[in-house]
Residue, then its C-alpha position, 0 to 999 in steps of 0.5 A: x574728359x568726363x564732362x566732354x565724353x559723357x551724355x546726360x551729364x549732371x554736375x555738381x550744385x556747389x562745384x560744377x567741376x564735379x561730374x555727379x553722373x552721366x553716361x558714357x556711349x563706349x566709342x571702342x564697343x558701342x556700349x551704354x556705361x552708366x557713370x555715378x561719382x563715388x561708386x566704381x565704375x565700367x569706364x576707364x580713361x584710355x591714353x589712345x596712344x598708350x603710355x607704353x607705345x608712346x615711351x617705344x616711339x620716342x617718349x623715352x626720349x622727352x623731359x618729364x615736363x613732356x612725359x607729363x604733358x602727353x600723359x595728361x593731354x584731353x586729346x590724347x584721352x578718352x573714356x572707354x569701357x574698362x575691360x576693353x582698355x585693359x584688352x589693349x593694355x598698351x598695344x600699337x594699332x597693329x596689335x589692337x583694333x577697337x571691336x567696333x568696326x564702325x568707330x576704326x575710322x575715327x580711331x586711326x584718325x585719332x592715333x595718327x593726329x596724336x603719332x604727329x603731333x607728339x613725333x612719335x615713330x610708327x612702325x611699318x606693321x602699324x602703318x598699315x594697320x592704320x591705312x587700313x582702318x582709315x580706308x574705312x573712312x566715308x568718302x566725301 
């Protein structure tokens, strides 16, 4: 996730598995958050669906082979700024819009494709926080 969500990225010599730095465009708030491996960090990882929303629209349901699959799928994952991942804890769109107006488009996009692909429930006040932000999608 690093490696896909990071800009002027610097791996290891030995290990190029290991991101040794980068910077992370903050897709919720628009912010520049430095990353450097071993030293504590601004960014978290954001589950764009939440663990929590996901277990109320169906995963409780899943295998734990499943559970496990969702919670770990790089679609489903996202680097963010980590006080605004700990503002949305485990709200459903309808409860949490990223203060960015300019990234809703793509996030509503996001969710939705995750909500499908997974079978999960959206309830109606979701719904309609979803079709809303997707109308603020460009046209083309």
């Amino acid at each position: 996730m690093l490696r896909r969500d990071l800009r002027q990225l610097r791996e290891g010599d030995r290990n190029p598995c290991v991101v040794l730095s980068g910077v992370l465009h903050d897709p919720y708030t628009g912010k520049e958050i430095p990353y450097t491996y071993r030293r504590a960090s601004g960014i978290e990882t954001d589950h764009v669906v939440a663990l929590g929303a996901a277990w109320r629209g169906g995963a409780h349901a899943w295998t734990p082979q499943r559970r496990l699959e969702y919670a770990n799928d790089l679609n489903v994952l996202l680097a963010v700024d980590k006080q605004t991942n700990q503002d949305k804890g485990s709200r459903t769109a309808d409860k949490w819009k990223p203060p960015r107006r300019a990234y809703r488009c793509e996030y509503a996009r996001r969710y939705t494709g995750i909500k499908a692909t997974y079978g999960l429930s959206v309830t109606p006040p979701e719904k309609a926080a979803l079709v809303e932000m997707l109308g603020t999608c460009p046209q083309g």
